[in-house]
C-alpha positions as MATLAB code, in Angstrom:
seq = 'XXXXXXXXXXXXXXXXXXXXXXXXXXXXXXXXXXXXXXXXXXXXXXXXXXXXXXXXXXXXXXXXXXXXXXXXXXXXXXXXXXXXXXXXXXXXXXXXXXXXXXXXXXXXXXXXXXXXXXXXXXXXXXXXXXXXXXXXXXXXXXXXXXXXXXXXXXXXXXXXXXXXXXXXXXXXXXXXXXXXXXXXXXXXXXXXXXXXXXXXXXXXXXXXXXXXXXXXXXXXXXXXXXXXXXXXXXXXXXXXXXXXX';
ca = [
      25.285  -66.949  163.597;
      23.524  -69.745  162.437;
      20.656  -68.743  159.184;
      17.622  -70.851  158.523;
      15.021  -70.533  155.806;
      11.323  -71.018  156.439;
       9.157  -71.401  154.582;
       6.422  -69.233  156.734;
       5.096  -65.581  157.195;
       7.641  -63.925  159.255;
       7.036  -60.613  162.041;
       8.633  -58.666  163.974;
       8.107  -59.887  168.019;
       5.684  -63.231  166.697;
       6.600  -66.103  168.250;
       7.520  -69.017  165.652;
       7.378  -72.980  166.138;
      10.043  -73.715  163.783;
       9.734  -76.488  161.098;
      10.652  -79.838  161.479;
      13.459  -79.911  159.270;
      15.319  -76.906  160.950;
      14.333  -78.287  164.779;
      16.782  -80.945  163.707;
      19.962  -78.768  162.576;
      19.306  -76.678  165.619;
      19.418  -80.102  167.281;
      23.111  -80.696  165.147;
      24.480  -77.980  166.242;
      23.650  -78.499  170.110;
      22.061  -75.062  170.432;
      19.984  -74.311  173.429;
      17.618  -72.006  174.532;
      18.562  -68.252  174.586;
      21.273  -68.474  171.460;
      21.030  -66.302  168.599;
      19.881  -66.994  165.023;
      18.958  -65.428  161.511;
      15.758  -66.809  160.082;
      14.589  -65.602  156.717;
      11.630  -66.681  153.931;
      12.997  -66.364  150.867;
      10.983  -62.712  149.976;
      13.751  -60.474  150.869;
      15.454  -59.275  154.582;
      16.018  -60.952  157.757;
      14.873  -61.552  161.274;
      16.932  -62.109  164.239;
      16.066  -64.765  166.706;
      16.197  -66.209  169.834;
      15.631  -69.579  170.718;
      12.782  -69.688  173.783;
      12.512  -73.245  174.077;
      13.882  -76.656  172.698;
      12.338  -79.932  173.231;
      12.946  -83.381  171.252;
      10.300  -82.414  168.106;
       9.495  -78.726  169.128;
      11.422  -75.406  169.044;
      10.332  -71.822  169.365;
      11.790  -68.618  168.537;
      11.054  -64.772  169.489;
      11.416  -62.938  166.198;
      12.815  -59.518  166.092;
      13.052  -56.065  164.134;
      13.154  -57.257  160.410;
      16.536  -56.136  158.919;
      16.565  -55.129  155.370;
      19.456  -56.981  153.874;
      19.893  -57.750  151.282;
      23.056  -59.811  149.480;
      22.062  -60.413  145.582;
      23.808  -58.718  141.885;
      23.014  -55.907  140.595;
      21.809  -57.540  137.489;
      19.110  -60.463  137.181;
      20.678  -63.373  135.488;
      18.760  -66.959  134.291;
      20.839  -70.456  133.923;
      19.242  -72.029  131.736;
      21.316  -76.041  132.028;
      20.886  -78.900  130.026;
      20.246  -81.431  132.458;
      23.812  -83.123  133.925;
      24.479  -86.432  135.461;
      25.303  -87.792  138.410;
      25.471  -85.431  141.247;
      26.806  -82.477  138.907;
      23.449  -80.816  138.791;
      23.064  -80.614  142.167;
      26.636  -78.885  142.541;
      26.207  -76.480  139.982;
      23.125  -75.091  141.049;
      24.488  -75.081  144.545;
      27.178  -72.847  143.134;
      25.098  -70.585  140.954;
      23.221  -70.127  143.657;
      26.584  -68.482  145.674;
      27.400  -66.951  142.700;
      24.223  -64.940  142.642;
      22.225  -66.426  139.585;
      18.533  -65.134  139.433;
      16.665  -68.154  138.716;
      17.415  -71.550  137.119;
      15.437  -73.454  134.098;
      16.985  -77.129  133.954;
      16.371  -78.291  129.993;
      15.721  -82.032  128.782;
      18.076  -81.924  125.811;
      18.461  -84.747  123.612;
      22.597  -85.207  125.539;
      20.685  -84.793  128.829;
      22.195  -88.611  130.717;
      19.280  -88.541  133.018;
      15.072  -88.741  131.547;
      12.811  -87.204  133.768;
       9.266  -86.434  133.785;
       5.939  -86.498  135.791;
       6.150  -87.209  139.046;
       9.903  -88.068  139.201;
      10.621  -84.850  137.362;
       8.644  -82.477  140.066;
      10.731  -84.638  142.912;
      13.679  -83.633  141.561;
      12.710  -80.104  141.061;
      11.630  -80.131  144.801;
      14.944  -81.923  145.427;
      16.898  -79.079  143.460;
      14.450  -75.874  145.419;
      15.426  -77.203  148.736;
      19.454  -77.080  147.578;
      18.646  -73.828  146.312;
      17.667  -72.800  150.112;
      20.193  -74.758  151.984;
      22.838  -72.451  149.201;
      21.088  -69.154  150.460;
      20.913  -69.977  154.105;
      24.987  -70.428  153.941;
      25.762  -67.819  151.540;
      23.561  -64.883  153.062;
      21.208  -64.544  150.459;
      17.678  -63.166  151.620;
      15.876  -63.943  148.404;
      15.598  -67.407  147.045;
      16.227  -68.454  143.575;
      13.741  -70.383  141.719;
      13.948  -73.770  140.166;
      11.626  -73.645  137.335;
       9.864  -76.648  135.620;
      12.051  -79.133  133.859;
      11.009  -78.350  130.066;
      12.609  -80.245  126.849;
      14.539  -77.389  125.112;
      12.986  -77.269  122.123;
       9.585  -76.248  123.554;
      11.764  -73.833  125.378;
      13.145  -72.251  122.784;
      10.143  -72.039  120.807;
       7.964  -70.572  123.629;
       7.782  -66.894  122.934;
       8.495  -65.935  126.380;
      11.815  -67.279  125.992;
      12.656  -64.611  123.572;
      10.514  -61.732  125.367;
      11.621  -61.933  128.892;
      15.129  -61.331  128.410;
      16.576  -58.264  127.025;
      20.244  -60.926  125.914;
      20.782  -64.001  125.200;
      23.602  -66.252  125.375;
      24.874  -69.673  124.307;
      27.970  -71.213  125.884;
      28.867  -73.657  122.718;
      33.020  -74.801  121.352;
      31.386  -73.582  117.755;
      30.467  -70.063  119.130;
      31.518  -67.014  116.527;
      32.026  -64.306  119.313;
      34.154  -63.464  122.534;
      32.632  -62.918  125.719;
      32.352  -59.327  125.868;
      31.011  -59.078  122.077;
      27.637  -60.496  123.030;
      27.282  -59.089  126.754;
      25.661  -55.630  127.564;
      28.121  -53.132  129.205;
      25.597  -52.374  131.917;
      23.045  -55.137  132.999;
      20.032  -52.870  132.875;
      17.632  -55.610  131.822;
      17.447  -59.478  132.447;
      19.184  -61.837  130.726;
      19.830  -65.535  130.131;
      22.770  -68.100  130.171;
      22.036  -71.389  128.173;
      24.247  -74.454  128.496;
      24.214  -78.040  127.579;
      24.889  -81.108  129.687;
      27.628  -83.520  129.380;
      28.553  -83.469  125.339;
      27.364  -80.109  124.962;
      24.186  -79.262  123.144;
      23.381  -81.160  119.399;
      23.791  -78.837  116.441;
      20.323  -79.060  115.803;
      19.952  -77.503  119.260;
      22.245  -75.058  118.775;
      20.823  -74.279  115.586;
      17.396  -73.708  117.197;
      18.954  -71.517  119.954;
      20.574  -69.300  117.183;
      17.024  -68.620  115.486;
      15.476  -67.578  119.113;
      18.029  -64.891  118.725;
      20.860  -66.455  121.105;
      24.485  -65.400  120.171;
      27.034  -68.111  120.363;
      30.273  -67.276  122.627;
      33.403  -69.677  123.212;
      35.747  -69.570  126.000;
      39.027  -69.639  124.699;
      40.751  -72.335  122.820;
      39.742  -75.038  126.025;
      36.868  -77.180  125.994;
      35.065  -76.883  129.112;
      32.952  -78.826  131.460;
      29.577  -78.518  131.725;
      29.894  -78.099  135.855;
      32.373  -75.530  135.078;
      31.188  -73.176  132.022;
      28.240  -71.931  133.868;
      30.379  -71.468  137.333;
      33.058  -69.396  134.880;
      30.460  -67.140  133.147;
      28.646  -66.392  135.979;
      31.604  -65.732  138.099;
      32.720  -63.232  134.460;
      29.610  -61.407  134.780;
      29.752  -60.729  139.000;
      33.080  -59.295  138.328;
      32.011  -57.346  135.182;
      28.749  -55.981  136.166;
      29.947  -55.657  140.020;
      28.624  -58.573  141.575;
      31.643  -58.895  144.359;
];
């Protein structure tokens, strides 16, 4: 059955114009009126639908009995990513997303291939939030990740929230001291945080930095790995550690 987030108060029974954006992928997929679909807003369950009408710009749906739902971890879990190149960024937080990360902070670090800030930064962010839906509406996820503010990681790690909101943290780096399962909690009772550079890894002094905010620095194995693909493999470590399957 087709899922669609929107962005709007949802009820039981109300009857819903549906938003531009998802009149056209009902449109795609050539439904009509009196088909089936899941709508949700991103604050947790589910509504089935039907579709009443269809017309070239317009769409309506009856809502009905909200159903409870629910598909995230067990554990709450923040990416923090030095920001990638090219298209990588939006693929990894598409996959984080499946994989059942929390919430995502994308860092300006000084390996980051792509400068953003004021208004082109905040585009992007909105560019990255509406990826972040599009990943819950196909994975089943009820409850959408955020895409915090794009922040230069040295402010970040020298914010004292950074340190006080999570209960662990962890820095993917080729110089890191410890395994994975030195560093990692055996039950994910409290929040955490996952920090990784972009392309070229994070500079010493950044790693340096990270060490003093009380990160612990972990390798994976003897193979240097991507930065599209060290966040996918620790995150798909942790769902099968802390029972995220």
């Amino acid at each position: 059955m087709p899922r669609f987030f929107v962005d709007a108060p949802l009820h039981a029974g109300a009857l819903l114009e549906l938003p531009d954006a998802v009149v056209r992928h009902v449109q795609v997929l050539r439904l009509k009126a009196g088909d089936s679909l899941t709508l949700f807003n991103g604050t947790g369950g589910e509504y089935p639908a039907e579709l009443t009408s269809l017309e070239k710009r317009h769409a309506t749906v009856q809502l009905g009995a909200h159903d409870t739902r629910e598909a995230e971890t067990p554990y709450r879990v923040t990416l923090a990513q030095g920001i990638a190149g090219g298209d990588k960024m939006d693929w990894l937080i598409e996959k984080a997303i499946e994989l059942g990360v929390t919430e995502i902070q994308p860092l300006a670090t000084e390996r980051s291939v792509i400068r953003l800030d004021g208004e082109r930064a905040a585009k992007r962010v909105a560019h990255w939030q509406a990826l972040a839906q599009a990943a819950c509406e196909q994975c089943g996820r009820n409850r959408v990740p955020q895409i915090l503010p794009i922040r230069p990681i040295t402010a970040w790690l020298r914010d004292p929230n950074t340190v006080t909101s999570y209960a662990w943290r962890v820095l993917l780096s080729p110089r890191g001291d410890s395994g994975f399962d030195s560093l990692l909690p055996q039950a994910p009772a409290q929040p955490g945080v996952l920090l990784f550079g972009p392309e070229g890894g994070l500079t010493p002094q950044e790693e340096t930095l990270a060490r003093d905010a009380g990160f612990g620095a972990i390798r994976l194995g003897e193979r240097i790995l991507r930065t599209e693909t060290a966040g996918m493999a620790v995150l798909a470590a942790l769902a099968a550690r802390w029972g995220g399957w």
